[in-house]
N, C-alpha and C positions, 0 to 999 in steps of 0.2 A: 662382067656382071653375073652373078651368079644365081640362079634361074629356081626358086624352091617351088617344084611340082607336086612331092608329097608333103602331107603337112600333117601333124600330131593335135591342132588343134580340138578334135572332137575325140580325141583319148581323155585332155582337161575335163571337156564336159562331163564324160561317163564317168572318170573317178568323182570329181564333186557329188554327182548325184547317185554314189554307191556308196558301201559304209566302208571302203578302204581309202589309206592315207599314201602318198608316199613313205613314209614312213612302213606303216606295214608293209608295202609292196616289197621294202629291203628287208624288211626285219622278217615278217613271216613267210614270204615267198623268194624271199634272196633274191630276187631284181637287184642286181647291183646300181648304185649311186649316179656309174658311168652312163646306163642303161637312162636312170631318171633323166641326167645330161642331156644324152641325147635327145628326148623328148622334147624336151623343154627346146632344146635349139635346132629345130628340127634336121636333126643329122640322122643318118642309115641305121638303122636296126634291121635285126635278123628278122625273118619270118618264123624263124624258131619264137622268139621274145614275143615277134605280134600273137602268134598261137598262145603263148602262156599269158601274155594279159587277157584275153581272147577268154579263156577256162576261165581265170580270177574271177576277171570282172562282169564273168556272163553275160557275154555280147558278141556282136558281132564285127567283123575287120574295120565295117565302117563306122564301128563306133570309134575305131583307135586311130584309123588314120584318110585323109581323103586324098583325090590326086585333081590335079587341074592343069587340062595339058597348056603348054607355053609355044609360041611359033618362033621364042628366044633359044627354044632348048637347043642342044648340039643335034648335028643332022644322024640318024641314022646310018 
């Protein structure tokens, strides 16, 4: 079973209520497609990526991404 502790959910919110699109995020800040991808299914992105949404979108990390620890995760 595979355990998703971070989550891109509150990245959705902050683009919705900013005046960027996905769209623009490829087209005028070259976020590549894959990048959008990942968001959308919450798969690993760089901290590089989180910093440049981060500047875009004028916010903050926890606007882009949350973490919710799990006692399913792998042990340390």
């Amino acid at each position: 079973m595979c355990v998703l502790l971070i989550n891109y959910s509150p990245f959705w919110n902050t683009l919705r209520s900013s005046n960027e699109t996905t769209y623009t995020l490829i087209k005028n800040y070259h976020i590549s497609s894959a990048t959008i991808d990942k968001l959308r299914n919450n798969k690993p992105i760089t901290t590089t990526t989180i910093n440049d949404l981060c500047r875009i979108l004028d916010c903050d990390v926890k606007d882009i991404a949350s973490y919710s620890p799990s006692d399913a995760d792998q042990a340390l």
